[in-house]
C-alpha positions as CSV (number, residue, x, y, z in Angstrom):
1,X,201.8,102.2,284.3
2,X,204.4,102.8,286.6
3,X,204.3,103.2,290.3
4,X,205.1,106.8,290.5
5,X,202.0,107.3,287.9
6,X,199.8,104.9,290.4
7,X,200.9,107.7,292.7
8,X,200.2,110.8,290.9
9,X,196.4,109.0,290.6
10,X,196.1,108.9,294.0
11,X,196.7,112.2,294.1
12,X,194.2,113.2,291.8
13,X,191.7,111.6,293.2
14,X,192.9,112.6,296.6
15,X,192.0,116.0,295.4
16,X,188.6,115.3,293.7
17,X,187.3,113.5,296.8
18,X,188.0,116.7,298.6
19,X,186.0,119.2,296.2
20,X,183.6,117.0,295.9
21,X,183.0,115.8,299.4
22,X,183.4,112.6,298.1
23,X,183.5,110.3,301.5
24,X,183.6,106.9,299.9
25,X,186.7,107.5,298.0
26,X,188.3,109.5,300.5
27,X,188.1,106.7,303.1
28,X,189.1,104.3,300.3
29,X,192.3,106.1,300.2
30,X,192.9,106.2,303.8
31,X,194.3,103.7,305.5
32,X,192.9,102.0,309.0
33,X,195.9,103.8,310.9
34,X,196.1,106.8,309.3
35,X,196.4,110.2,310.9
36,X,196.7,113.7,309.7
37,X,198.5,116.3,311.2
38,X,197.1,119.7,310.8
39,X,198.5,123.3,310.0
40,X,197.6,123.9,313.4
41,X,199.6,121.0,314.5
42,X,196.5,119.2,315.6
43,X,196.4,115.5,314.4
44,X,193.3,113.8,313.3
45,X,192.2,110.1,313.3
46,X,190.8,108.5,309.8
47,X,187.4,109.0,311.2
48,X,187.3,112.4,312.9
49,X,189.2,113.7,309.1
50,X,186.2,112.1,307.4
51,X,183.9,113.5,310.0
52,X,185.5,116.7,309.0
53,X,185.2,116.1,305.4
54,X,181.0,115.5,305.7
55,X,180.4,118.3,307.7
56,X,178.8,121.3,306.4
57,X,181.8,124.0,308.1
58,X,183.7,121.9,305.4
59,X,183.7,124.1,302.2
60,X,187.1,123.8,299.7
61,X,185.3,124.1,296.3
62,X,188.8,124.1,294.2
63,X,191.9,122.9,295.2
64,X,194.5,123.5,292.7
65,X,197.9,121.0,292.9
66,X,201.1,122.8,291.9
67,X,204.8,121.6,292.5
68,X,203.8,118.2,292.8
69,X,207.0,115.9,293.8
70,X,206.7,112.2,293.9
71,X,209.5,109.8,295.5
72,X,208.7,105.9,295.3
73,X,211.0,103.3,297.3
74,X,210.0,99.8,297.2
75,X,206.3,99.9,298.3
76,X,205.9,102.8,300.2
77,X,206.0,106.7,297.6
78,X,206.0,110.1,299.3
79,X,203.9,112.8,297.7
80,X,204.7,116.9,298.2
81,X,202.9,119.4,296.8
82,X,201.6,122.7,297.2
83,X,197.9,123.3,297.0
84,X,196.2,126.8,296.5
85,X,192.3,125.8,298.2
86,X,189.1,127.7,297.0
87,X,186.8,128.5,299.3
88,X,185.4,130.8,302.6
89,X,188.3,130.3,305.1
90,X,187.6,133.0,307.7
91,X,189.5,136.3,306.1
92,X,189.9,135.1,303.0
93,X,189.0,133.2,299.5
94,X,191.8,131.1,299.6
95,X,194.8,129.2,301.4
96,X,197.4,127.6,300.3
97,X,199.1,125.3,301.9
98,X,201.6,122.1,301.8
99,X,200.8,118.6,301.9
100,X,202.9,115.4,302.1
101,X,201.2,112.6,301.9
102,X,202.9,108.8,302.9
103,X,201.3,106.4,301.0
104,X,201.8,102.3,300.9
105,X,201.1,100.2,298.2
106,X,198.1,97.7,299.7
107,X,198.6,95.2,296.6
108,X,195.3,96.8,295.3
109,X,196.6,100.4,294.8
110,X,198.3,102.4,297.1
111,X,196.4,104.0,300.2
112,X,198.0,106.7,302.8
113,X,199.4,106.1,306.2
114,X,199.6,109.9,306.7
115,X,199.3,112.6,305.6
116,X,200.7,115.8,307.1
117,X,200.2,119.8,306.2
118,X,202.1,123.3,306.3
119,X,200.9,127.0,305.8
120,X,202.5,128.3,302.8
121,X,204.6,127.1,300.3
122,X,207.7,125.5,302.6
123,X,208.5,122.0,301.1
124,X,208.4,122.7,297.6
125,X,207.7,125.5,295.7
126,X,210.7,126.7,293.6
127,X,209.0,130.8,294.2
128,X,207.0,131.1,297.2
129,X,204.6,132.9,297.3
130,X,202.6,134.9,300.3
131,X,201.1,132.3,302.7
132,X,197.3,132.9,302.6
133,X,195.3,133.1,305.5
134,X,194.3,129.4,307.0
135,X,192.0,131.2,309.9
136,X,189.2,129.4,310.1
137,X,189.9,126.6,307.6
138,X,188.1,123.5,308.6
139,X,188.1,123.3,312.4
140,X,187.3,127.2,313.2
141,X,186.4,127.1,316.6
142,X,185.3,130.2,317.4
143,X,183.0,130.8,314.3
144,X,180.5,128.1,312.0
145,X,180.3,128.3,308.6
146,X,176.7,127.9,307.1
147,X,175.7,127.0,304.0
148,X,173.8,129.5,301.9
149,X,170.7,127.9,300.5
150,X,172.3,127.4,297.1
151,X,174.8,125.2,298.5
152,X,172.0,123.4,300.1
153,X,169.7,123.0,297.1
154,X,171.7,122.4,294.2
155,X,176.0,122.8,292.7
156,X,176.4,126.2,291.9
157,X,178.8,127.5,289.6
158,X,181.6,129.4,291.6
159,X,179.7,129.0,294.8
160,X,180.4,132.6,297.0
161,X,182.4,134.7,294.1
162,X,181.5,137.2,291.3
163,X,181.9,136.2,287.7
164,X,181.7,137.2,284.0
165,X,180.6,134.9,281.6
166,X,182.4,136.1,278.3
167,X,180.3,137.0,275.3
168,X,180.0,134.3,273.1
169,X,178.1,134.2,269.7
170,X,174.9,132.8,268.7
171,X,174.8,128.9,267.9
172,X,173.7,127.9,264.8
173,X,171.7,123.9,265.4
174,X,172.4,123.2,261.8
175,X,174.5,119.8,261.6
176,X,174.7,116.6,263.1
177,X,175.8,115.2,266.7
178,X,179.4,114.6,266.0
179,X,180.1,118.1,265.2
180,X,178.4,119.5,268.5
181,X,181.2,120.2,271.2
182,X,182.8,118.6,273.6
183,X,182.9,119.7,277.2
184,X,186.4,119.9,279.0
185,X,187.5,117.0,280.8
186,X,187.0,117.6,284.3
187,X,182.8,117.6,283.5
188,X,183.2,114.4,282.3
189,X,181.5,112.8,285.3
190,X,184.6,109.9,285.0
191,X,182.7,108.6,282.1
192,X,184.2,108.8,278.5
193,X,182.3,110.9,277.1
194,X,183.4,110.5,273.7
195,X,182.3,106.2,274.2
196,X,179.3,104.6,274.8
197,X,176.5,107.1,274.8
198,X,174.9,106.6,271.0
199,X,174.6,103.3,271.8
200,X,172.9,103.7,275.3
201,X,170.3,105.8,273.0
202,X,169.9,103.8,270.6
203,X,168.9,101.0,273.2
204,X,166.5,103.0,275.1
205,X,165.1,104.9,271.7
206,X,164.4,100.9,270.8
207,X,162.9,99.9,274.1
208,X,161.1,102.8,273.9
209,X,159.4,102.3,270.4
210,X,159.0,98.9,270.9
211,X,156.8,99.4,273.5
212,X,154.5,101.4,271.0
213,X,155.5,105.4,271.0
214,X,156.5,106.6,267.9
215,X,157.5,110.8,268.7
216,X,155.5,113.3,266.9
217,X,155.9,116.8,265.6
218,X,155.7,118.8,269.4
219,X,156.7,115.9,271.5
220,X,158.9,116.8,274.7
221,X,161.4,114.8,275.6
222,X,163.2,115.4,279.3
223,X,167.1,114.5,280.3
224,X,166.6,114.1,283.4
225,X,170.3,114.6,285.0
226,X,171.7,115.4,281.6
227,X,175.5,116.3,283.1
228,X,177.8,118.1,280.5
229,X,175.1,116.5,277.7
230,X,176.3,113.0,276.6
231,X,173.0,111.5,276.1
232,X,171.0,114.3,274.5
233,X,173.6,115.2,272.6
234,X,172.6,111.8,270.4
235,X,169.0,113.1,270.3
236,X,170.0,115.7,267.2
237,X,168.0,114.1,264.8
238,X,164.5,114.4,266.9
239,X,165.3,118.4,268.1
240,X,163.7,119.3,265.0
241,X,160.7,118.4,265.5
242,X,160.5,117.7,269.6
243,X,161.2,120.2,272.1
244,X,164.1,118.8,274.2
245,X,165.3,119.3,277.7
246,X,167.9,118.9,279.9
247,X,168.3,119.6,283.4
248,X,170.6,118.9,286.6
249,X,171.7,120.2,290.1
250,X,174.9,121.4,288.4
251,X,175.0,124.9,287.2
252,X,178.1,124.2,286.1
253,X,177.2,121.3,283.9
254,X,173.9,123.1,282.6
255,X,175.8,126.8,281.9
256,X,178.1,124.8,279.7
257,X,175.3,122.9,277.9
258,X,173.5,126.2,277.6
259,X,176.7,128.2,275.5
260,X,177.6,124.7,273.9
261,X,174.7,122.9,273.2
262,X,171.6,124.9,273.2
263,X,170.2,125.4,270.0
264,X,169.1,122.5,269.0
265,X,168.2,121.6,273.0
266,X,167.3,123.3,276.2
267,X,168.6,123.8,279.9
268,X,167.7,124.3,283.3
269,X,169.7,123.5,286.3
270,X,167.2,122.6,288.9
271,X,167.8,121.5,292.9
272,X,168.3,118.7,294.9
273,X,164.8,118.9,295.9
274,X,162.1,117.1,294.2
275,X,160.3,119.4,291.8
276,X,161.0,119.8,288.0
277,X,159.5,123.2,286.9
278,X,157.5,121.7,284.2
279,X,153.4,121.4,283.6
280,X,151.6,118.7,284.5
281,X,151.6,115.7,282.0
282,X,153.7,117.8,279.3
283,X,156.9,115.0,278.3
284,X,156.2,112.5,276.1
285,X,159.5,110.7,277.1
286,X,161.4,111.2,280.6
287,X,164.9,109.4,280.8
288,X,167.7,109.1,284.0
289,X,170.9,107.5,283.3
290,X,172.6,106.7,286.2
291,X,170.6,109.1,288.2
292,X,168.5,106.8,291.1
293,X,172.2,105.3,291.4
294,X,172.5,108.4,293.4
295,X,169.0,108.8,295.0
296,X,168.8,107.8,298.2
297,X,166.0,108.5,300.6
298,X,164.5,111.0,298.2
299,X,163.9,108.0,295.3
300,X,160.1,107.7,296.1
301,X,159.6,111.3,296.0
302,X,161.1,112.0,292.9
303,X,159.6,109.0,291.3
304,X,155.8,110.3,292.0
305,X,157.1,113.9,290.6
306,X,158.3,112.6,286.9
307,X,154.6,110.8,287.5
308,X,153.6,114.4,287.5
309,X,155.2,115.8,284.6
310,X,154.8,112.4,282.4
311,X,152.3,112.7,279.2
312,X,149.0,110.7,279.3
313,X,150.7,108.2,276.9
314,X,154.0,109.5,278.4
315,X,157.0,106.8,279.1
316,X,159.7,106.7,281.6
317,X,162.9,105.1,281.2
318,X,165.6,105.0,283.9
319,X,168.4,103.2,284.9
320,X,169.5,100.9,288.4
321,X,172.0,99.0,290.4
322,X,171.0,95.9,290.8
323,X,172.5,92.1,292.2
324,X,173.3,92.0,288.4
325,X,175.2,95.1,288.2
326,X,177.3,93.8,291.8
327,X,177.8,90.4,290.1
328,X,179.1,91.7,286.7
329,X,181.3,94.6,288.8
330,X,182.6,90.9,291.1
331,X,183.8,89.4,288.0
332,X,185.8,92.1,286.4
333,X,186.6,93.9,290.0
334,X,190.9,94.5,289.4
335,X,189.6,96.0,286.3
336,X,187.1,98.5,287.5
337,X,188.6,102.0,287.9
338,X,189.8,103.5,291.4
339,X,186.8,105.3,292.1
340,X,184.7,102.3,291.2
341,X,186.9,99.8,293.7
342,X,186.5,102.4,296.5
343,X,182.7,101.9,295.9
344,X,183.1,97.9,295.5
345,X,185.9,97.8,298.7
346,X,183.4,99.5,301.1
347,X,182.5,97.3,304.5
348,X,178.9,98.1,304.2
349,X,179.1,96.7,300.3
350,X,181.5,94.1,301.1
351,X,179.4,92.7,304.0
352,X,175.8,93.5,302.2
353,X,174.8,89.7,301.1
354,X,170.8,90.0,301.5
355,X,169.7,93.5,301.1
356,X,166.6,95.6,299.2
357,X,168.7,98.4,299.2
358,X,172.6,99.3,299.8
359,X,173.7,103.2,300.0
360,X,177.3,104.0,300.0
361,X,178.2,107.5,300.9
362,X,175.0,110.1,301.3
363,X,174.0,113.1,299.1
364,X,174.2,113.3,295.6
365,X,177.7,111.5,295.7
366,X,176.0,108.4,296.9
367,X,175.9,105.1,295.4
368,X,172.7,103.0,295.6
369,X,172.3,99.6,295.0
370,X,168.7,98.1,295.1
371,X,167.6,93.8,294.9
372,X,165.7,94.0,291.6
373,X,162.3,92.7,293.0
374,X,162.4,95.3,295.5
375,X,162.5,98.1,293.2
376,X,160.4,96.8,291.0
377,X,157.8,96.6,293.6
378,X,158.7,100.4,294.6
379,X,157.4,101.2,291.0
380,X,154.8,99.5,290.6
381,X,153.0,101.3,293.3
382,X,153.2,104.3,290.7
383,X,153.8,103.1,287.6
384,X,152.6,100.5,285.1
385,X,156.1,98.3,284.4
386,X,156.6,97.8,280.6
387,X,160.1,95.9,280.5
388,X,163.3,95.4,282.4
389,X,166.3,95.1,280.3
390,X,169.6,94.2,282.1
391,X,173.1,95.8,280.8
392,X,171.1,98.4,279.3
393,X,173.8,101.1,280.4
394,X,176.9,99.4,281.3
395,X,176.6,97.5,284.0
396,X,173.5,98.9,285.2
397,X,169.6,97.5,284.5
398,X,167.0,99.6,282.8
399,X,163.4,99.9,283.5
400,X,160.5,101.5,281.2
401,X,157.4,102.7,282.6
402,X,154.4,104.2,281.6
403,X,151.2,105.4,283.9
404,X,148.9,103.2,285.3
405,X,145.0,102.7,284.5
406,X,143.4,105.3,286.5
407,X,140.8,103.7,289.0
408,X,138.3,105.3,287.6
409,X,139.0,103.5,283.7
């Protein structure tokens, strides 16, 4: 890979962390000095931009890079481009504006001095086009943005804006998993989505039947934080005789399963709050992969509600961070991808030695990291442990549990 493509990466995921309010790789990308100069003219610190960036007034839900220049001399690149921002920015849907960003090359990957932006389309763009109102865009000081309640409960899908979801045609749930679809790229969730999933299945479908449930005829089985579908998508051959569901706090994720996906399966998209809209003891079989990695102070809660919604006989299988995962992630770290070394390259990771619990970033971008004892002492207060099987989803451990023995028994 050459340096100018290391650049056009950085880019990237320059622009991803913004959307997605992505802190940890944003301040990953930044270096100690940095400083931003504003369209305003106003010039930021690291911090007080990443104070920006976490606050609710903050609200650019698509930023689309055009023009995009990149010059590299030795170890420092300079990247121009124009970018056309979604969002509420006083008097309009959208600004566009131009950014040049200074980056150096750290030895690790490269990570920006400064970055500096421009109403309209001044540096770069071979037809400009009208500037678009910046009023308002993210230090407004004579008016707050708030956050409708959707934003606050769950991802919805083009938050603040009408839309038309094109007729499609009935699906027909005949065939097998490989010839389902496959979602665009950018719902990938930076996994591959075409690699590694049957086997996580398999794995768990084995724990699982080891432990003594073999699924019947009217069964339900629950994704809990199914994404664009990459796990349930290998559960075609039970969907004819279970009923199977998947939900998440992305509509986005969820519409797509629903036109793509559903028959053979079902979808919900449900909130960041913990309740699933389900009866009481009605899933035979409740799985999260890679979803209490992002669980914070809300991990207890939403344990005791899959209690709720777990089958008498009921099992639930989910996956952690533990000291194995860090150790694994230690040994292979120049290999793990950018936004996994921004994770890894945190203080409050690096300096972590004895913890029960590590949480980088907040919200449901976070990245948890629990001491395996701990944890498993978390669940046992609710649940019966059955087995604890490391590497069970990449790097991360997997636990299966199943009620325990009312007092009463």
């Amino acid at each position: 890979m050459t340096h100018e493509d290391e650049v056009k990466d950085a880019v990237e995921l320059w622009r991803q962390a913004i959307v997605n309010k992505d802190l940890v790789t944003a301040a990953a990308l930044r270096a100690d000095t940095y400083s931003a100069v504003m369209p305003d003219g106003k010039v930021l610190s690291k911090q007080q931009e990443l104070d920006a960036l976490a606050s609710p007034e903050y609200r650019v839900r698509s930023m689309q890079i055009e023009n995009l220049r990149i010059t590299v001399q030795g170890m420092t690149a300079t990247a121009v481009f124009d970018a056309l921002l979604g969002g509420d920015f006083g008097t309009s849907n959208e600004a566009f504006i131009t950014m040049t960003i200074t980056f150096h090359n750290q030895g690790d990957g490269w990570c920006a001095a400064m970055c500096r932006m421009q109403a309209g389309s001044e540096a770069v763009s071979e037809t400009p086009r009208p500037p678009r109102s910046i009023k308002g865009w993210l230090f407004n000081k004579t008016r707050r943005f708030v956050p409708s309640f959707e934003e606050l409960a769950y991802i919805p899908y083009k938050a603040q804006s009408d839309y038309v979801l094109p007729a499609s045609q009935p699906r027909d749930s005949e065939g097998d998993d490989a010839h389902l679809p496959i979602p665009p790229r950018e719902l990938w969730l930076r996994y591959n989505y075409r690699a590694g999933a049957k086997g996580q299945v398999g794995t768990m479908l084995q724990i699982v039947r080891t432990s003594g449930v073999e699924f019947e005829t009217g069964d339900r089985i629950l994704d809990f934080g199914c994404g664009a579908g990459r796990m349930i998508r290998h559960l075609q051959p039970l969907a004819g005789t279970c009923e199977i569901w998947g939900t998440d706090i992305s509509a986005e994720h969820v519409l797509w399963c629903k036109r793509n996906l559903q028959p053979p399966f079902h979808f919900a998209t449900t909130t960041k709050v913990p309740h699933l809209p389900f009866e009481d003891r009605s899933f035979r079989l409740i799985y999260c992969g890679s979803v209490f990695t992002h669980i914070d102070d809300l991990a207890d809660t939403w344990l005791l509600e899959l209690r709720r919604i777990m089958a008498t006989d009921g099992r639930v299988y989910l996956t952690f961070h533990d000291e194995h995962t860090i150790e694994l992630w230690e040994k292979r770290r120049e290999k793990l991808p950018s936004w996994l070394r921004a994770v890894v390259n945190s203080p409050i990771y690096r300096e972590s030695k004895a913890f029960d619990m590590i949480t980088v970033g907040r919200g449901h971008l976070s990245h948890v990291f629990y001491n395996r004892d701990y944890f498993l002492r978390t669940l046992r207060s609710m649940f019966e442990v059955i087995s604890v099987t490391p590497e069970a989803y990449f790097a991360q451990t997997a636990v299966l549990l199943k009620r325990k023995p009312s007092r009463s028994s």
